[in-house]
Structure formats: structure tokens, C-alpha cells
N, C-alpha and C positions, 0 to 999 in steps of 0.2 A: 505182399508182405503184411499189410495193413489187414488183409480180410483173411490171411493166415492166423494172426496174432488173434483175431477176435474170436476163429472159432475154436483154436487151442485154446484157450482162456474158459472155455467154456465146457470141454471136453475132457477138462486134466481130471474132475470127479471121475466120468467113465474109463480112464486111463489107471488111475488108481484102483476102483475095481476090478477092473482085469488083474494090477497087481495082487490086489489079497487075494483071489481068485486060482492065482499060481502062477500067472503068466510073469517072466522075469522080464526088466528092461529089456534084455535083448528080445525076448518075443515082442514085448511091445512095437519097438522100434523095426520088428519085420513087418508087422501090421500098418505101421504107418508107411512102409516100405511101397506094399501092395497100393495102398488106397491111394499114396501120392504118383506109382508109375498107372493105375488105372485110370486118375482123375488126370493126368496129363496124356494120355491115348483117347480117352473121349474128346478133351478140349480142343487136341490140335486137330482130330480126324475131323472134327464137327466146326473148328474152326476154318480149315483150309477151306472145308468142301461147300460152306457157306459164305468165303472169302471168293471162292472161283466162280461160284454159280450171281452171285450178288456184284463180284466187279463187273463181271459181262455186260449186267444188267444198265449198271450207270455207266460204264461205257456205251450203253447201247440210246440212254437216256441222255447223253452228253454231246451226242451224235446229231439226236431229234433235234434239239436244243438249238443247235448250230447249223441245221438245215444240213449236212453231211451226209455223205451215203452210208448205208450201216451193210460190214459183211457180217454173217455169225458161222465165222471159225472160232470152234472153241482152241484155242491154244493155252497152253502154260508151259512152268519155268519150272520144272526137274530140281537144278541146281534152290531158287527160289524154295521151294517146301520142303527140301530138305534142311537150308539155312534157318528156317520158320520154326521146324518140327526141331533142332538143335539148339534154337536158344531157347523156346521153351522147355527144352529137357535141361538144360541149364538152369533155369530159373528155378523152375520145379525142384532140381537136386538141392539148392543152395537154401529155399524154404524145407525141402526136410531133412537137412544138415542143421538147422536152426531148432526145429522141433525137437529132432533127438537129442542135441543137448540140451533145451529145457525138461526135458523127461528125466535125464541123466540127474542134474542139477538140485533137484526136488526128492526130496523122501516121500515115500507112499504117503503118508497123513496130511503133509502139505496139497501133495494132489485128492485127495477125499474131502478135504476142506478150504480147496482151492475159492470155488464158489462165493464161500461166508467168508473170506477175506476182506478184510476194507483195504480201498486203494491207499498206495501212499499218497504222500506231500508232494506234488509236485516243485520243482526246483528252477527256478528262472535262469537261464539259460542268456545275460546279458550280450556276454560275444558273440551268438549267434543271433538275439535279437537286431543288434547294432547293423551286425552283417546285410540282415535280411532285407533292412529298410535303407542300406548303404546300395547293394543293390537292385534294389525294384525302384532307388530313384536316379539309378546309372540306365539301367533298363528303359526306363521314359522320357529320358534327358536324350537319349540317342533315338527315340522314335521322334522326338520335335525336335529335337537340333539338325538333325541330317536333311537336308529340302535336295541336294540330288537324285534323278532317280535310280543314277546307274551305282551312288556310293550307296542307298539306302538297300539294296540287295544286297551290296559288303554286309553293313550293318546290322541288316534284319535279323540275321541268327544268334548275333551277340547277345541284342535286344533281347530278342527272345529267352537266349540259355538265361541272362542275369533276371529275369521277369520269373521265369519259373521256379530257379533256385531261390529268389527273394521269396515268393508268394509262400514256399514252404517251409525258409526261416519263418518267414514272418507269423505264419500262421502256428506253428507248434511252438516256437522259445519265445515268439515277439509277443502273441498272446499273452501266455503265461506269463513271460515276463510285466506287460503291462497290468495283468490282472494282481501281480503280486504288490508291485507301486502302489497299485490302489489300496488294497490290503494297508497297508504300511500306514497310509493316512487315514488316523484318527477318526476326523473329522468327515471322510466319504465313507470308512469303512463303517463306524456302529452306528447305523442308523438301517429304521426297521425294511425300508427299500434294496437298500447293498447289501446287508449283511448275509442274507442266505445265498443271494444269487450271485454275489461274489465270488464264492467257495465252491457255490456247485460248480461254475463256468470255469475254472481253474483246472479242477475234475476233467470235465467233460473235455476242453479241450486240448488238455493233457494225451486224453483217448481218441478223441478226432478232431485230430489239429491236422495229420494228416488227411484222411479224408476227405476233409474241407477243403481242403487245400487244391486235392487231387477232382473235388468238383470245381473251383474256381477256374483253374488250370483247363480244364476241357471244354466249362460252359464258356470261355473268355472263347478258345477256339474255335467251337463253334460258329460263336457270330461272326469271329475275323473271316469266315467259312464262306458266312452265308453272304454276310455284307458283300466282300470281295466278289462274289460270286454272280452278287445281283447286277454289283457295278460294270462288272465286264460285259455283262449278256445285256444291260437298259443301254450301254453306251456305247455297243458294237457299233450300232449306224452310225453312232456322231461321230466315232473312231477313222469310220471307212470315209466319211462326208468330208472330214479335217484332213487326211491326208490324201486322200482320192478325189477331190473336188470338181473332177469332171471327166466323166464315160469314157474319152477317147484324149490323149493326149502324144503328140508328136513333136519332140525336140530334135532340132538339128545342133551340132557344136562344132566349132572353127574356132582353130586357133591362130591368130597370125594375118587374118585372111579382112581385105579392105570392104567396103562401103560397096562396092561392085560385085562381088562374088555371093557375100550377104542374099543381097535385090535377086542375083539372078536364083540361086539356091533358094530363095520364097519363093518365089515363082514354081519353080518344080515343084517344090509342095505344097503348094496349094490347088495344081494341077491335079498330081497324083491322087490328092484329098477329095475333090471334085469329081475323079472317075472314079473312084473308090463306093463313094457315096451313091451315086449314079447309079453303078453296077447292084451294089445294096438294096437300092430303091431306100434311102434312109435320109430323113431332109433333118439337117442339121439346126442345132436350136444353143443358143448362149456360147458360139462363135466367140472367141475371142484370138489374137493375135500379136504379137510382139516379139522385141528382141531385149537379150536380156545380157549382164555379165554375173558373171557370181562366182565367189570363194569364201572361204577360209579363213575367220580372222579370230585373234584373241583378244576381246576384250579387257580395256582399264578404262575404268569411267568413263568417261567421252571418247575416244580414243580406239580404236580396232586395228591390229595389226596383222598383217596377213600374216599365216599359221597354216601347217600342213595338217590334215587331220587324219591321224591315229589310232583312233577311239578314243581319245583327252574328249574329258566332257569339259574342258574349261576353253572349247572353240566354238564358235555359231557359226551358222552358214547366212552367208549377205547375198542378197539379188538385187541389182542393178537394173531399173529399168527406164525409158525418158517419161518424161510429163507428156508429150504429145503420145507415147502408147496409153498411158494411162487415161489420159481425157475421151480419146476415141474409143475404149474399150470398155471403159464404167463412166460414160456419161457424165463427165468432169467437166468443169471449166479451171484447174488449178494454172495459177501464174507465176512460174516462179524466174527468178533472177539464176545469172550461171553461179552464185556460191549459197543456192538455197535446195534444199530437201523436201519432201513428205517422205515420213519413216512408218512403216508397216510392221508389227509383232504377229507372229502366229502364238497366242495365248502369253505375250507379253508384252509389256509397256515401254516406249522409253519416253522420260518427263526429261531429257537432260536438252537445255536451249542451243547448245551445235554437239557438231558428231564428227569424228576427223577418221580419216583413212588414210594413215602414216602421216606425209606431211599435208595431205590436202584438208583443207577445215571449211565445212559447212555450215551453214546458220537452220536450224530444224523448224520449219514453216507451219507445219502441223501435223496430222497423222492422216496416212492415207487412206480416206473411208472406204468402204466396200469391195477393197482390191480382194483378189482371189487369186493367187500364185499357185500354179501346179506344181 
């Protein structure tokens, strides 16, 4: 609509001569007819067929990237280009539904002298300014206030719609509107600095408040693009190291089952482990072994209660394990008494001096260095 308006604005003189010429509105309005369904048959044919050929490509580039196998079937979606090729015929029709009535609108002499026209006064626009900066700081307030990850996906599109709809208040009424304020004052306006550039930037963007707007809006995406982009692909290993923390891991689980069955069930696997390996011809290296409990709980303060989990992100998962696994496993000597802890975070802290589990209450001893929980 923006790069509609600018080249109508500029073609109303050659629109006008075609009318002295002979051509009536309505011939005109068949001419823009032609040129708007030919400029949407070039765009979408040259669009899709460089959408198909060019997704492949980063698909195919997205593939390398991630060390992946690449097949090259070309496939596509029928339904897809046709949905494509329908809204832009949409588009298209509703920009030359707009032209023909400013054709309509206009007497021949207004278009021959469209050109040498001065623009008007632009007009500040307070309620949409207010709007615009009400939300582009609802918009930023939900990108730092949200710290979950799984709510910050709720989120994110909110953010986003009030970010985009703010930036283009902001930019076409907020401008104006603030350039008018300035205006207003005396004292900032006549003076030989403001006074011209004041007036012209009112102008200007009055006429590309959108546009500005409409680059802000894509360079901002952009980097959310690339940034995201880099962070996923620099921090894949540390991704696979943190939760994958070592090559080969085998858990047994019992429930119910005493201190004997435990003993004898390591034994088998550690057997099976040992011919497995054997057989491999593969000597094993950073060996670790234990028993362990773990659940479910919902944290308050100090305090964790056992909790089923759902998918509530407002539950963590606890692993239990002894001091004597720990010592013999990572080279410890810790000593703790039976109502004492060491507490382990995967990428989180806890500073709180005991820690209970329902009614049992621990004393927090300190944090447990170098543990590595599969």
C-alpha cells in the first residue's frame, strides 16, 4: 500500500493526460485493470518459482549445518501456491480498488497538477500516539518480565503483535505528534537549528512514517534471525554435553524392592556391561556408578512437595543420591551428619541454608562440586 500510494502520487499527471487525451475514468480504470492483474502474474509466478527453488536451497543449507543427510526431492504443496497466488490476488485487487477511487475522486486538472501540489499540514494524531508507545512498552515489559521458557512461547507472539503495531503507531502519529509538541514551543521551535528541520521532518514523516517503520520492523527480525540462529548452532554441543553427559548410560528402576535385590541386580549389570564391552573391544573411560531416588516436587521456598508431573512448569525433578556414591565417584571426601545435604543445580542455584521434603528438614552443607547426574 505504501509503495502503491507513492507511485500513484506520481502518475496522477500521466493519468490525467490520458484523460484530456480522451481516455474516460472508466478507460482509465481498465488500464490500471491490466497493469495491476499483469504486475500480480509476474510477481507471484517469479515469486513462487524463486520461493521453491531458493527454500530447497536452505533447506539443503540447514541440513549441511547440522551435519544431516540431504535427499533432493523436489516436492511442493499445490494447496500452498494456490493459497499464495489467492492472497496476493487479494491484495492486489484491494490496492486497485483504492486507485480507482482516487482516480474517481480527482478532476482532470487536479491530476495534471497533481505533481506541483504542496503537501498538507500534517495533523498529530494524540490517540494513536499514546496507543503506540502504550504498547511497544506492554510489548517489552512481556519480553523481561516472562523468565519461563515454556510461558515465554505463550508470550512471544503477543510481544511481538503489540511491538509491531506500537512501532507503527509510533512511527507515523507518534512522530508527528511529537514533532508537533515541538512546534508548539516557542523557545525550541524559532531558533535557526529547528526551525526548518522541524517542518520538513513532519513532511517527511508524515510520507514515510510507514516505511520506516515497515524497515524497523524487518531489520529488528532480522537479527532476532540471525542471533537466534547463531545461538542454536555455537551452543548445539554444550546443548548435547548438558543433557547428554555421557556416551553410554544404563538405568535400572524398582520399585518397592529392598537392599538385596538392588546388590544383586548391579551385579547383572555390570556383568552384561563388562561383556558387552568385551565383545566391542571398547575400554571404558569416566566409569561412574550409583543408586539413586528421584521425583517430583513443587517447590515453596525451602520446602518441596512431592507433585505429579504434567507438564506444570511449576514442578522440578529431585535426584537422591548417598554421600558415599558421591565420594567414590567424583573424588570427594564430603562428611555429612544424617540431617545434612550437598545440593546440586543443573544451571541453577539454591543460597536457602536447609531444604525440606514434606516433613523431613535438612541443614544445606554446601553445594555439590563436580557432580554430573545423567
Amino acid at each position: 500500500f505504501y509503495t502503491s500510494s507513492f507511485l500513484m502520487k506520481r502518475r496522477k499527471t500521466e493519468l490525467g493526460l490520458y484523460n484530456v487525451l480522451g481516455l474516460g475514468k472508466r478507460h482509465i480504470a481498465g488500464v490500471l485493470a491490466w497493469e495491476t492483474l499483469i504486475v500480480w502474474a509476474d510477481s507471484t509466478v517469479l515469486g513462487l518459482v524463486s520461493g521453491l527453488v531458493f527454500g530447497k536451497l536452505a533447506q539443503v543449507a540447514l541440513l549441511r549445518m547440522m551435519g544431516g543427510g540431504i535427499t533432493y526431492d523436489f516436492t511442493f504443496s499445490l494447496k500452498a501456491i494456490i493459497l499464495t497466488a489467492a492472497l496476493f490476488a487479494g491484495i492486489f485487487g484491494v490496492i486497485y480498488i483504492k486507485s480507482v477511487i482516487e482516480i474517481y475522486r480527482v478532476n482532470t486538472i487536479d491530476l495534471l497538477y497533481s505533481s506541483k501540489q504542496g503537501e498538507k499540514k500534517p495533523r498529530a494524531n494524540y490517540v494513536l500516539a499514546i496507543a503506540g508507545v502504550a504498547m511497544l512498552g506492554a510489548g517489552y515489559y512481556i519480553a523481561l518480565a516472562v523468565k519461563n521458557p515454556l510461558e515465554a512461547i505463550t508470550f512471544f507472539f503477543i510481544a511481538v503483535i503489540l511491538v509491531i503495531a506500537g512501532t507503527y503507531m509510533c512511527m507515523i502519529s507518534g512522530s508527528v505528534a511529537l514533532l508537533s509538541a515541538l512546534k508548539k514551543n516557542k523557545k525550541y521551535y524559532y531558533k535557526t537549528n529547528h526551525f526548518v528541520s522541524t517542518s520538513s521532518m513532519m513532511f517527511r514523516m508524515k510520507k514515510h512514517g510507514a516505511g520506516l517503520a515497515s524497515i524497523c520492523i524487518l531489520a529488528t527480525m532480522v537479527l532476532v534471525m540471525i542471533s537466534s540462529t547463531a545461538c542454536l548452532y555455537i551452543g548445539a554441543d554444550k546443548a548435547m554435553e548438558t543433557n547428554f553427559p555421557r556416551d553410554l548410560e544404563v538405568t535400572y528402576r524398582t520399585f518397592g524392592s529392598g537392599g538385596d535385590t538392588l546388590h544383586a541386580v548391579s551385579e547383572d549389570i555390570d556383568r552384561l556391561i563388562a561383556d558387552a564391552l568385551m565383545d566391542e573391544q571398547v575400554k571404558p573411560e569416566g566409569e561412574i556408578t550409583y543408586s539413586f531416588c528421584d521425583f517430583y516436587a513443587k517447590p515453596d521456598e525451602t520446602n518441596f512437595t512431592c507433585a505429579a508431573f504434567n507438564g506444570n512448569t511449576d514442578v522440578t525433578a529431585v535426584t537422591v543420591i548417598t554421600a558415599d556414591d558421591y565420594n567414590r565417584n567424583f573424588g570427594k571426601k564430603a562428611l555429612l551428619d544424617t540431617d545434612q545435604v550437598l545440593v546440586y543445580g543443573k544451571g541453577i542455584s539454591y543460597d536457602k541454608a536447609v531444604i525440606s521434603f514434606g516433613e523431613k528438614k535438612f541443614k544445606v552443607a554446601g553445594n555439590a562440586d563436580d557432580l554430573v547426574m545423567c
